[in-house]
C-alpha positions as CSV (number, residue, x, y, z in Angstrom):
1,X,-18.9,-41.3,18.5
2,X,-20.2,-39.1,21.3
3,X,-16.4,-38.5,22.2
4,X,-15.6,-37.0,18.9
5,X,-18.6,-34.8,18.9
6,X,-17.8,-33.2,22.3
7,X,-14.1,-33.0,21.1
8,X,-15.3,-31.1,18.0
9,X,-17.1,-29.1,20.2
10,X,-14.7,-28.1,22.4
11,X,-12.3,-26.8,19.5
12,X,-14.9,-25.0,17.9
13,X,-15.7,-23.6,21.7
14,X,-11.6,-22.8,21.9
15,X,-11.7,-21.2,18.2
16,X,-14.0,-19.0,19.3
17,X,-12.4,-17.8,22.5
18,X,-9.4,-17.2,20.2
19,X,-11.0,-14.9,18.7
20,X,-13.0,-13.0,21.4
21,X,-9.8,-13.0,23.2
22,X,-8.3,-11.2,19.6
23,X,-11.1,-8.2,20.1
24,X,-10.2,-7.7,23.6
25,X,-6.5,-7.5,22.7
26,X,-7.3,-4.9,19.8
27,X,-9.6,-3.0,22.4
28,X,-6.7,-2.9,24.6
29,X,-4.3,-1.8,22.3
30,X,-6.1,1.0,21.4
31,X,-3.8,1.6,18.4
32,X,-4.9,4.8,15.9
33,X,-5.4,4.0,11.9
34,X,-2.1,5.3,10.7
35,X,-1.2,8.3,7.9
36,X,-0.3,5.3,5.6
37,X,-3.7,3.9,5.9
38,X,-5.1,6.6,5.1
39,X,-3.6,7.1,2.0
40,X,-5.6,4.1,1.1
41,X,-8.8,5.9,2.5
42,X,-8.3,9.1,0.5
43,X,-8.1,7.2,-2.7
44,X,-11.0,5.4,-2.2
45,X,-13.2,8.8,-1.1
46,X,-12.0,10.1,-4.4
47,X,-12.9,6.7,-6.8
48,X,-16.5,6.9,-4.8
49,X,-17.2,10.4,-4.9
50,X,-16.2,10.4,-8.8
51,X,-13.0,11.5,-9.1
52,X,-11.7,8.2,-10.0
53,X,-8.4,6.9,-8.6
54,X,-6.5,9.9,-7.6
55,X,-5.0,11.0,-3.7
56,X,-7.6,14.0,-4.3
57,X,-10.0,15.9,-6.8
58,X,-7.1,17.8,-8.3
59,X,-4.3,14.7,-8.0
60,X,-3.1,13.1,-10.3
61,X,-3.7,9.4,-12.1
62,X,-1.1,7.7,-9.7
63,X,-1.0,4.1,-8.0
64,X,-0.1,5.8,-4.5
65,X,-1.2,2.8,-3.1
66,X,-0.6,-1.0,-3.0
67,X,-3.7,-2.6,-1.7
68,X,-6.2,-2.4,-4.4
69,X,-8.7,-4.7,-3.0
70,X,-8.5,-2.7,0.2
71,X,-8.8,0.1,-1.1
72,X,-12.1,-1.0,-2.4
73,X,-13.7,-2.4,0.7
74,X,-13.2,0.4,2.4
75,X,-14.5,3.1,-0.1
76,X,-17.6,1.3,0.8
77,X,-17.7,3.8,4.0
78,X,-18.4,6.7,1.7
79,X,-21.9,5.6,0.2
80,X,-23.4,4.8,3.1
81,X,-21.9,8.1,5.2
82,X,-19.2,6.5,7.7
83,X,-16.7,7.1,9.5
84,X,-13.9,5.9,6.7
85,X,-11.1,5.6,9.6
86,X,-13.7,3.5,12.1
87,X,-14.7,1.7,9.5
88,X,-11.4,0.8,7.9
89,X,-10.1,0.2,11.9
90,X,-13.1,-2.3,12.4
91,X,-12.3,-4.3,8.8
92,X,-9.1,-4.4,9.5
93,X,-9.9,-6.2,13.1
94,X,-12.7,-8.3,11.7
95,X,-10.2,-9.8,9.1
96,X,-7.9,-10.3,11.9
97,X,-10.9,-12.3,13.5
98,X,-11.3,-13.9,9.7
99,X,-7.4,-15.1,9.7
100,X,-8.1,-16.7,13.4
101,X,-10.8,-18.6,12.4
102,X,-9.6,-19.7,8.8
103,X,-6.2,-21.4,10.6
104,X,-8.3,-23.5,12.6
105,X,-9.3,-25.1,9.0
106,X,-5.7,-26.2,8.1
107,X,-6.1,-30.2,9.8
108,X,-9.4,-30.9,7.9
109,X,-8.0,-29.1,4.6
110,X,-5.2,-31.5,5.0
111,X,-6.1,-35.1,5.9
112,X,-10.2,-34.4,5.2
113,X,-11.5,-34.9,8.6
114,X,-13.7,-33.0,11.5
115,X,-12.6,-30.8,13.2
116,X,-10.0,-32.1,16.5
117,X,-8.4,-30.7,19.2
118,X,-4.9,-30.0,17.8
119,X,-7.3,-27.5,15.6
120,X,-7.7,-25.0,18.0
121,X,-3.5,-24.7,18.4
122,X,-3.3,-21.9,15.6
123,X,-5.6,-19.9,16.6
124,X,-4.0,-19.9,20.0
125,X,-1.1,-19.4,18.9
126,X,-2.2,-16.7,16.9
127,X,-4.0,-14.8,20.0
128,X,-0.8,-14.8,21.7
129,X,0.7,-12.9,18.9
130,X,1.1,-9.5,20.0
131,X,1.8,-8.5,16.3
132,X,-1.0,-9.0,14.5
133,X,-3.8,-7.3,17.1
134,X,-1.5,-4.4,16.8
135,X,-1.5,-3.8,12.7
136,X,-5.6,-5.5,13.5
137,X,-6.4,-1.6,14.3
138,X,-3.8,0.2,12.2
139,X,-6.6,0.3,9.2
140,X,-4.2,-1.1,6.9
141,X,-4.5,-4.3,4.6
142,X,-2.5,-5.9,6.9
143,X,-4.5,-8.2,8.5
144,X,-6.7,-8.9,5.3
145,X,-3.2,-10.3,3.5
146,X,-2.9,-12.1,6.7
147,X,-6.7,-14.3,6.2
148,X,-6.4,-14.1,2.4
149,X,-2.8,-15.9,2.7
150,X,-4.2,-18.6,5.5
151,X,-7.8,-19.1,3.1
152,X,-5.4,-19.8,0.4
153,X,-3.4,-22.5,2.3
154,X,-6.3,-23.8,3.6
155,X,-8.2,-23.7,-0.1
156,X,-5.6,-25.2,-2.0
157,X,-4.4,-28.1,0.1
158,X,-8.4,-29.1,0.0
159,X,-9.1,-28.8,-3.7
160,X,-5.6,-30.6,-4.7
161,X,-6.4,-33.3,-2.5
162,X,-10.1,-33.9,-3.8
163,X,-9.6,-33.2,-7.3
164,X,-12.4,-30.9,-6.8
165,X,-13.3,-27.1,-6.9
166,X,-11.3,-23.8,-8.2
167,X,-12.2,-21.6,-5.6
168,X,-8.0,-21.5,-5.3
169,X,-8.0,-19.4,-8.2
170,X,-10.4,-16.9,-6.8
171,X,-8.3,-16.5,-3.4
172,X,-4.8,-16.1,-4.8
173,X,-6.2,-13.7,-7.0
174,X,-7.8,-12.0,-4.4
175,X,-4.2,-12.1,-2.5
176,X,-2.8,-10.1,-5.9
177,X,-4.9,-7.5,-5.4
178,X,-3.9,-6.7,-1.7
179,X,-0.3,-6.8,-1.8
180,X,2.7,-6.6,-4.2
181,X,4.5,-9.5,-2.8
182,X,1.6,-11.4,-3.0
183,X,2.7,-13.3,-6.4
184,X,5.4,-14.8,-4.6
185,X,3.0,-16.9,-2.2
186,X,1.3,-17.8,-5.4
187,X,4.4,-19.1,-6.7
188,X,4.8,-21.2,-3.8
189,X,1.1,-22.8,-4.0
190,X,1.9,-23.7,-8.6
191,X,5.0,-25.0,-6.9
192,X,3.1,-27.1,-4.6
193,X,0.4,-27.7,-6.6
194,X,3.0,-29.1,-9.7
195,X,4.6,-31.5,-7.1
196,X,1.5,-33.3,-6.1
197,X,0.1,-33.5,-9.5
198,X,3.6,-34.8,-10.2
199,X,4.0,-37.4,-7.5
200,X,0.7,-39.0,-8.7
201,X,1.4,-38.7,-12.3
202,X,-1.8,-36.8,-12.9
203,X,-2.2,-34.2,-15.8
204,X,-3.8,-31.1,-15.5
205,X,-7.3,-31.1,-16.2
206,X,-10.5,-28.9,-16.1
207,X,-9.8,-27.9,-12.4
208,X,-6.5,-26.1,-13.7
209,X,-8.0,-24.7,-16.4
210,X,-10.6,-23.0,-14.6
211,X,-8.3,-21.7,-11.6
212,X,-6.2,-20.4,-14.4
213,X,-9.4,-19.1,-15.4
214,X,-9.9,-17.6,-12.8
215,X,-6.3,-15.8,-12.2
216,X,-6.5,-14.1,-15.9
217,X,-9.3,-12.8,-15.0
218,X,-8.3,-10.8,-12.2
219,X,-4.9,-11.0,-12.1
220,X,-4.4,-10.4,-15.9
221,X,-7.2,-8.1,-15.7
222,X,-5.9,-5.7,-13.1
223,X,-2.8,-5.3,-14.6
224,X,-4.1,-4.5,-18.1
225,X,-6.0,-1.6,-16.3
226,X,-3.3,0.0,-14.4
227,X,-0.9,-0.4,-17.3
228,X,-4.0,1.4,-19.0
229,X,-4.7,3.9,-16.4
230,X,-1.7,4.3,-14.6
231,X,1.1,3.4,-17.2
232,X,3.0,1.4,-14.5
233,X,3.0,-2.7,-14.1
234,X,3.8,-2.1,-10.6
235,X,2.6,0.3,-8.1
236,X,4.5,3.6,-8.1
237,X,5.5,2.8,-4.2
238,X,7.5,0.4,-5.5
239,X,9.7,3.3,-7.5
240,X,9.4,5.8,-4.6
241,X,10.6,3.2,-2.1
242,X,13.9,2.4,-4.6
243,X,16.0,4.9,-2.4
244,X,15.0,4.2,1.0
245,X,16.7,1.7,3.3
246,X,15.8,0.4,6.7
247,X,18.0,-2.1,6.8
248,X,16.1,-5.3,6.1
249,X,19.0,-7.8,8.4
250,X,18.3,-5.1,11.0
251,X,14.7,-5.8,10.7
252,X,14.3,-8.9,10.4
253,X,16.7,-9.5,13.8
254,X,14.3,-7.1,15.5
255,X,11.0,-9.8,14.6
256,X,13.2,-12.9,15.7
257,X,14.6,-10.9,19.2
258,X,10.9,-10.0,20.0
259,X,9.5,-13.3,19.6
260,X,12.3,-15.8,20.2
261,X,10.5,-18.3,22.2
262,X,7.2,-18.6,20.1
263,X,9.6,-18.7,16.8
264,X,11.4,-21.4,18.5
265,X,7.9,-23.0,18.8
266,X,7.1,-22.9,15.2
267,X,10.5,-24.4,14.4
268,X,9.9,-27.2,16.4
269,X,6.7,-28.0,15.1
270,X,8.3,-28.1,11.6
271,X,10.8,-30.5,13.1
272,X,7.5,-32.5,14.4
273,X,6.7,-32.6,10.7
274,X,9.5,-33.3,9.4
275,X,10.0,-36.3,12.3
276,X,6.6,-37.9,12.1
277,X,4.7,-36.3,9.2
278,X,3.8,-38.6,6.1
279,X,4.7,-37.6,2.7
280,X,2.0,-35.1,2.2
281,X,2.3,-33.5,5.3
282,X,5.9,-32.3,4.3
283,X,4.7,-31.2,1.1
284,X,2.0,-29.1,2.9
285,X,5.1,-27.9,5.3
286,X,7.4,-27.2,2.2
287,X,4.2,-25.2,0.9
288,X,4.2,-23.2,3.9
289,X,7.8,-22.6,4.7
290,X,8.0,-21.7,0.3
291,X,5.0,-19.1,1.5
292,X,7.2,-17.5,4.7
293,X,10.3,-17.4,2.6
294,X,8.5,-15.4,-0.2
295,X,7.7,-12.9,2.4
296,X,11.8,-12.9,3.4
297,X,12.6,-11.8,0.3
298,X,10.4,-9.6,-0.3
299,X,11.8,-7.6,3.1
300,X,15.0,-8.1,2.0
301,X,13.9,-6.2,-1.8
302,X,12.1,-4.0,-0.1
303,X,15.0,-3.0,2.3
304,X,12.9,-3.1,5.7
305,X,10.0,-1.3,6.5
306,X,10.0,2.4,8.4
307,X,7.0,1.4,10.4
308,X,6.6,0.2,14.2
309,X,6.2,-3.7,14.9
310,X,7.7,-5.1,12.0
311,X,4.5,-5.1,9.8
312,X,5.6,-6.7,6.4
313,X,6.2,-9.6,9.1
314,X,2.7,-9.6,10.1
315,X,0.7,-10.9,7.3
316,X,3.0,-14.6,7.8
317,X,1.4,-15.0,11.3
318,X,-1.3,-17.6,10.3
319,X,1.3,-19.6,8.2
320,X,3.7,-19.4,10.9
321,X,0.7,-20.8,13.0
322,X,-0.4,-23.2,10.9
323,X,3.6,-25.1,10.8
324,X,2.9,-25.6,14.7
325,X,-0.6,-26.9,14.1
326,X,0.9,-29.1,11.1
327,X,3.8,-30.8,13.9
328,X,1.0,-31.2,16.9
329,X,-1.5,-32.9,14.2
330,X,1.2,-35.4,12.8
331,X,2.1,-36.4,16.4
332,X,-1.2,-37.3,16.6
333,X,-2.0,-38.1,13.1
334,X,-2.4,-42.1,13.4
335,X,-4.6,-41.5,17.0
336,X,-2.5,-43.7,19.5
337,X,-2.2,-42.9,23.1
338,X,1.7,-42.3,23.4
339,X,1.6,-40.0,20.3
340,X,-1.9,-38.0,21.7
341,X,-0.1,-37.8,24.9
342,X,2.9,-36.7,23.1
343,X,1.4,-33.8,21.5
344,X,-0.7,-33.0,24.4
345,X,2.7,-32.3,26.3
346,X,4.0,-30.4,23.4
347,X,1.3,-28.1,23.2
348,X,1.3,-27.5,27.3
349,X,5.0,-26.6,27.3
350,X,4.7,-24.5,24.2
351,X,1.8,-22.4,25.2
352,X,3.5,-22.0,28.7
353,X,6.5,-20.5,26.5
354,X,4.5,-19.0,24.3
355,X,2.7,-17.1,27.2
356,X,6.1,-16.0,28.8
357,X,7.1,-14.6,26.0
358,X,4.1,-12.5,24.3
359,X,2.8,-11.2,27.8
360,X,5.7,-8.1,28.2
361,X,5.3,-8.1,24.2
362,X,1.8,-6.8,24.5
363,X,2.9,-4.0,27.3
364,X,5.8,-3.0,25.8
365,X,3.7,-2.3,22.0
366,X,0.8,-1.1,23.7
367,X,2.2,2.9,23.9
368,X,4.3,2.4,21.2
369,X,1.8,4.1,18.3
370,X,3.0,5.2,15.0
371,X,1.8,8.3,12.8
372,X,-2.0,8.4,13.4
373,X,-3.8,9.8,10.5
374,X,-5.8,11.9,12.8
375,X,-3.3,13.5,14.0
376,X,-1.9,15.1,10.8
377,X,-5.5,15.4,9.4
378,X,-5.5,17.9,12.5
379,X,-2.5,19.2,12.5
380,X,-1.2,19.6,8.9
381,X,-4.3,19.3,6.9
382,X,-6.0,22.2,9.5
383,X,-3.0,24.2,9.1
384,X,-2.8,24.2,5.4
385,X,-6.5,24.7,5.2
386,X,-5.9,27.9,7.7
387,X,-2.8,29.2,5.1
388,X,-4.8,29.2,2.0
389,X,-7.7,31.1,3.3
390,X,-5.3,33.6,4.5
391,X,-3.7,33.6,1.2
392,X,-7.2,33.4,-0.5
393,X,-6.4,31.0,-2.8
394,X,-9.1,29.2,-4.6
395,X,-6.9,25.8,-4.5
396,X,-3.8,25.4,-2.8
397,X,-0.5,23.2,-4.0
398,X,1.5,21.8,-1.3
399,X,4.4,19.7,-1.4
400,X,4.3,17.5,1.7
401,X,5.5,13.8,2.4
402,X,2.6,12.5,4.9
403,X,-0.3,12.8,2.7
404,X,-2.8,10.5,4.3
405,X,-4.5,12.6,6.9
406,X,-3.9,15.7,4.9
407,X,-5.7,14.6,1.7
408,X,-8.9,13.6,3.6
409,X,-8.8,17.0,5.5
410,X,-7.8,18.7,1.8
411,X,-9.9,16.8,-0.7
412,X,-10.0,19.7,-3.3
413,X,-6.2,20.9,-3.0
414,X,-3.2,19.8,-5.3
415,X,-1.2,17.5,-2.9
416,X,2.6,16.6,-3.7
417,X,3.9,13.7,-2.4
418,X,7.6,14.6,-2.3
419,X,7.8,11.2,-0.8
420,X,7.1,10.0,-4.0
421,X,4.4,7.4,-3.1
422,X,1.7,9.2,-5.0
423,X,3.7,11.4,-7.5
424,X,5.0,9.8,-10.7
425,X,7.4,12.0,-11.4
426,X,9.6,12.1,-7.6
427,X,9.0,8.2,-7.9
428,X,10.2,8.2,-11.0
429,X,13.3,10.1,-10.1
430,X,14.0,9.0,-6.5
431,X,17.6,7.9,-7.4
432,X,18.5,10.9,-10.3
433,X,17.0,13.9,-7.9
434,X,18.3,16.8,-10.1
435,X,14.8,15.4,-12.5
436,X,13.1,15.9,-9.2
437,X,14.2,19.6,-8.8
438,X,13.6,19.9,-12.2
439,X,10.0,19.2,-12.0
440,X,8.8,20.6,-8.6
441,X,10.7,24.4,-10.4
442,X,8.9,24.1,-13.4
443,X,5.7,22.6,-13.4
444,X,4.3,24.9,-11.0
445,X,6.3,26.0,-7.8
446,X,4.2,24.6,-4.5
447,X,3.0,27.2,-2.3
448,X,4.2,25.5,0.9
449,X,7.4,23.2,1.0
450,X,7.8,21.1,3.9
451,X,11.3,19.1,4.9
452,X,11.3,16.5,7.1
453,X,11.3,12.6,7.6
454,X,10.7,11.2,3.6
455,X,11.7,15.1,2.4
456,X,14.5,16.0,4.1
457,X,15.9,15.6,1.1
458,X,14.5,18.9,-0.5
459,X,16.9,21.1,2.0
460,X,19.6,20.0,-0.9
461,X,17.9,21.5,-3.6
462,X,19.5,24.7,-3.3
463,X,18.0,26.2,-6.6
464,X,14.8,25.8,-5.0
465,X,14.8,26.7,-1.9
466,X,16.2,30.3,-2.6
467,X,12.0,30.5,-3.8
468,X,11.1,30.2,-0.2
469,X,11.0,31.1,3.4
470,X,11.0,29.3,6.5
471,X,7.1,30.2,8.0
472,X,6.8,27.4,10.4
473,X,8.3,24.9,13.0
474,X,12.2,25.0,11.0
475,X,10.4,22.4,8.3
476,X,8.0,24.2,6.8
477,X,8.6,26.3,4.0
478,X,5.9,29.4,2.1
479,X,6.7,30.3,-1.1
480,X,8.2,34.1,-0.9
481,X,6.7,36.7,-2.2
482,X,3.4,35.1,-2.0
483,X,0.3,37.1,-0.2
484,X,-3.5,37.4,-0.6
485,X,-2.7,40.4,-3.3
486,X,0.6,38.8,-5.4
487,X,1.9,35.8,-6.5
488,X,5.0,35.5,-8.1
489,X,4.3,32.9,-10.1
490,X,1.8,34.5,-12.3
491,X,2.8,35.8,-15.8
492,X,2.2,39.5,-15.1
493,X,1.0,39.8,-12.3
494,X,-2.0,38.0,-9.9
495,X,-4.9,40.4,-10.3
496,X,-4.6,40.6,-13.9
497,X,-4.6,37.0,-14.6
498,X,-7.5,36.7,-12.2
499,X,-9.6,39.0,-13.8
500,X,-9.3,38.0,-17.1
501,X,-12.6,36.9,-18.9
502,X,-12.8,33.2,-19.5
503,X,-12.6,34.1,-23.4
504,X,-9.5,36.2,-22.7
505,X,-7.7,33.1,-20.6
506,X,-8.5,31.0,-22.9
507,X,-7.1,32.8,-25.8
508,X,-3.6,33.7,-24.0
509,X,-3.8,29.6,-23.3
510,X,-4.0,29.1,-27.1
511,X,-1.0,31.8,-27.8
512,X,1.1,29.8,-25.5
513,X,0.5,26.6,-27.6
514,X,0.8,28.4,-31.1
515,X,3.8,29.9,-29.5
516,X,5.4,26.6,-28.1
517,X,5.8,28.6,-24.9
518,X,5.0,25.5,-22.5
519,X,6.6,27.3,-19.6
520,X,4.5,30.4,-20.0
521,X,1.3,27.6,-20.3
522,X,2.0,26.2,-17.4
523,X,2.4,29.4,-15.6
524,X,-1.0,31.1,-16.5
525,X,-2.9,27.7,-16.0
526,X,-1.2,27.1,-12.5
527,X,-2.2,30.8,-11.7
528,X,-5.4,30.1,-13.1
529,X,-5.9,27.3,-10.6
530,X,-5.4,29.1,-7.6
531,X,-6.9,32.4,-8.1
532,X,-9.4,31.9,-10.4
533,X,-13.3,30.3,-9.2
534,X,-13.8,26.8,-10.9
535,X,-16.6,28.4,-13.2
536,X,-14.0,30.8,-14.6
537,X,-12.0,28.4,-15.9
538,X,-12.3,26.3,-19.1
539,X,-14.5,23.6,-19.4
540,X,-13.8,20.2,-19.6
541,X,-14.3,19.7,-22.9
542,X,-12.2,22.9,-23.7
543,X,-9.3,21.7,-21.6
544,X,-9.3,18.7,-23.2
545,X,-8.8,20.3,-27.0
546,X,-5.9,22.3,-25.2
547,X,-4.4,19.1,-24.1
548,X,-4.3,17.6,-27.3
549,X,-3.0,20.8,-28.8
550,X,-0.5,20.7,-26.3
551,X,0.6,17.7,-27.0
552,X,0.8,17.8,-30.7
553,X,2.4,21.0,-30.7
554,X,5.0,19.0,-28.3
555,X,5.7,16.0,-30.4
556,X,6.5,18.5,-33.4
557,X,8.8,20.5,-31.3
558,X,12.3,20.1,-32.2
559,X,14.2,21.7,-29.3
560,X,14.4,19.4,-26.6
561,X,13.8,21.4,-23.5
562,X,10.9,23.6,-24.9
563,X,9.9,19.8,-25.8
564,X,10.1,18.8,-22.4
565,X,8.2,22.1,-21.4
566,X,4.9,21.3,-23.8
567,X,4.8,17.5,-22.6
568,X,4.6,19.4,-18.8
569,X,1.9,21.8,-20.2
570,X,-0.1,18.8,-22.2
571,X,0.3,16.7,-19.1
572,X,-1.2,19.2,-16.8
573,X,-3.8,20.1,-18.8
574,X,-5.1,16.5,-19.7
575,X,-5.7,16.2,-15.9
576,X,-2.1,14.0,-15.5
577,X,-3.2,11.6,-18.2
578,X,-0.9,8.5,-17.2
579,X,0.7,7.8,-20.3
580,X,1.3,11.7,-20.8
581,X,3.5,11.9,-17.8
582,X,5.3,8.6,-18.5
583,X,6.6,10.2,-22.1
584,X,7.5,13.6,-19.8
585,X,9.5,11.9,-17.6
586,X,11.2,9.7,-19.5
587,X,11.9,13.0,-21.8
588,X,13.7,15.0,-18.5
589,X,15.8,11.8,-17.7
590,X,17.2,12.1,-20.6
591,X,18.0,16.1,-20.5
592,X,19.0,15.8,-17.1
593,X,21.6,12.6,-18.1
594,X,22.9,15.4,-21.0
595,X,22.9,17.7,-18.4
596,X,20.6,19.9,-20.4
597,X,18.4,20.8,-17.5
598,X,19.3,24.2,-16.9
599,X,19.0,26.0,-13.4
600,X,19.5,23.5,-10.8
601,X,21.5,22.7,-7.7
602,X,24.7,20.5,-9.4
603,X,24.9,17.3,-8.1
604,X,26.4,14.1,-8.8
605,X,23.9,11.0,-8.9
């Protein structure tokens, strides 16, 4: 007895030097929260300072982001006046801490027993993972779909093999609401679940029901509000990222040839498993190998990932852990000598491997940053700030593709994200781009254009680039024409517009409508936006009764581009109401497959 409690405390002793050991690696690393993250970030400053879910004040209602639950935890920054990129950097690491400490639990989940020695093996496996310290700092919900995936292992292999408990259905719901390929690793625990309810010919009962209980709520909740809010079932990066391609083989090859020795390790710890392991044990294996195979195919849809270190690989650490852990414990599973001195020997070679392998890992990643948010928040969101003063507009429009940092430095500007992750329409268009030109001409030309890395794309809009000039770096593009006295885009001109009474602009805004002249609308409200003070501009109530005008006055419209052109107007002035913007863009892919867009670069799709 006093053996086991001195074993038990040694593991817990180990676990915890795991996860110490994780800090100092993340301190180490010193890698920066990334623009991607910060996407995330800018959301949630907007949903807590009132705006609700939009990129900034003046965005629109768009699922730019994937990790809803994320995005709530850290919008918790902004109440209590944080840093938001410390604090998402230090949740991020303490759910790497989190994931550590939850594989240690996969033995007693298992076979319902203290914990043992062969315990402590994921966790050290997992601190000599260069891969997830790295993403541990990125601020991204990488490393929280990395503890939520091991908890829910961990959960649901207890609670089936008790009978008790539903806390399962609270965890894989949680896992929904981090990541869109998390449904896939719930898959894998109903498939798991089914087979051991089958094997002991046991019928589902009150523990089901209130798991499934438990999964409408949130699950089926969630997606009844952004089918409400948003008008998607899926997040619109899924639609943006429909055109790009990394090359998901390439990828993939990329994660096995930097770790081949600790992959080799995991493989044969499933062959442990599979050699030694009772029945259950392989069922818990199939459960986690069903888990890691979700997250293949989701690469493989997904086409690859354009980010450093293979990070959709990431989140699979812990259950990649947890296999090894599973072969070591079944070695020693009955608690004879030549199978404890079996796995003893198994886990010395394969940590000496293990070791050799991840040490040049961790030097070679360690310089290797991606696109810090700080640095465009600098860079592009300073420089954009510095343009529209000089411009002296009273809200700028600019169509950019790295839209983390620049939304937190530009929280009242119009931001389009010609990379499509938080823009309906460029998602919605990503593989018919003349609908894309067709929108970014006629809903409001941007005052700055810039081409490069997700936008390179826009130097074959031809029809829209003869609107601007080059102003900056060969990417960057200002709208010609456009100075601190005149903007082309005004019906009129600039001054006049501007100094219209707020009586006056409202009444030209209600001749456009009675005149079915959505172009015009949009015109004078864009202008309106940028050159006129908020106070001079309708109230919300007012621009509200113009939307709906709008929008009647486009459903009885019988010529389908000035059609088109009302939808734009009634979208834009209902503050991008959703379901508004679905009907508009559904609307210009059908023009634009009658070729009845007129005015835009030809082009074959």
């Amino acid at each position: 007895m006093k053996l086991r409690w001195i074993e038990r405390a040694v593991t817990v002793l180990l676990v915890l030097a795991c996860a110490v050991g994780f800090v100092a690696e993340c301190r180490w690393l010193k890698q920066p929260v990334v623009d991607d993250a910060a996407i995330t970030i800018a959301y949630a400053r907007t949903l807590f300072g009132g705006g609700g879910l939009r990129l900034t004040f003046a965005g629109a209602r768009v699922e730019g982001f994937s990790d809803p639950l994320w995005m709530a935890l850290v919008g918790w920054a902004f109440p209590f006046h944080l840093d938001p990129i410390r604090w998402a950097q230090r949740l991020s690491t303490s759910c790497g801490v989190l994931t550590i400490l939850t594989s240690s639990l996969f033995g007693p989940a298992l076979r319902g027993r203290h914990l043992r020695l062969e315990d402590a093996v994921a966790p050290v496996l997992l601190s000599c993972f260069p891969i997830l310290p790295y993403w541990a700092t990125s601020g991204m919900e990488t490393t929280l779909f990395a503890f939520l995936l091991t908890a829910s292992v961990v959960v649901v292999l207890r609670e089936e093999r008790t009978g008790r408990g539903s806390w399962s259905g609270l965890v894989l719901s949680l896992l929904f609401l981090t990541r869109p390929e998390a449904p896939l690793a719930m898959a894998a625990a109903l498939f798991y679940w089914v087979t051991c309810r089958v094997a002991r010919r046991q019928r589902p009962g009150k523990q089901e029901l209130f798991i499934l209980g438990w999964m409408l709520a949130l699950c089926g909740g969630y997606l009844l509000f952004r089918w409400w809010y948003f008008a998607r079932l899926v997040p619109n990066t899924y639609f943006a990222k429909r055109w790009w391609d990394y090359h998901a083989a390439d990828y993939l090859r990329d994660f096995c040839q930097a770790y081949p020795v600790t992959l080799a390790v995991i493989a044969a710890g499933g062959l442990l498993v599979s050699t030694f392991g009772s029945v259950h044990e392989r069922r818990a294996l199939a459960l986690l190998l069903l888990i890691v195979a979700g997250g293949l195919f989701f690469i493989v849809l997904s086409k690859g990932d354009w980010m450093n270190e293979c990070r959709f690989c990431a989140p699979y650490c812990g259950v990649l852990a947890m296999i090894f852990a599973a072969g070591v414990g079944s070695c020693r599973q009955d608690g004879g000598v030549l199978r404890s001195l079996t796995a003893a020997v198994v886990v010395a070679v394969a940590f000496t491997c293990v070791y050799r392998d991840s040490k040049p890992r961790f030097a070679l990643i360690q310089p290797n940053i991606g696109l810090p948010a700080d640095a465009v928040r600098l860079h592009e969101g300073e420089s954009l700030e510095q343009l529209r003063q000089v411009l002296g507009l009273e809200q700028g429009r600019f169509a950019i593709p790295d839209v983390g940092g620049s939304s937190l430095y530009l929280p009242h500007d119009d931001i389009v994200d010609v990379a499509g992750l938080a823009d309906y329409a460029i998602a919605e268009h990503s593989l018919k781009r003349q609908g894309q030109e067709d929108y970014l001409m006629n809903e409001g030309l941007p005052d700055v254009l810039d081409t490069h890395g997700q936008s390179l794309y826009l130097n074959e809009f031809h029809e829209l680039m003869k609107h601007y000039a080059s102003y900056r770096d060969g990417s960057s593009y200002l709208l010609r024409d456009l100075t601190k006295d005149e903007d082309p885009r005004c019906p009129g001109s600039m001054a006049e517009v501007r100094d219209l009474s707020l009586a006056d602009f409202e009444k030209r805004m209600r001749a456009t409508l009675e005149n079915h002249d959505g172009g015009l609308g949009i015109a004078l409200w864009r202008c309106g936006q940028q050159h006129r003070p908020a106070a001079a501009m309708p109230s919300a109530e007012t621009q509200r009764q113009l939307a709906t005008r709008a929008e009647t006055a486009a459903r009885a419209e019988t010529d389908n581009l000035r059609r088109l052109r009302m939808f734009s107007l009634a979208t834009i002035l209902s503050k991008e109401n959703a379901h508004l913007r679905r009907t508009t863009e559904r609307l210009r892919e059908r023009l634009r497959a009658r070729n009845e867009l007129p005015g835009l670069t030809p082009r074959k799709d």
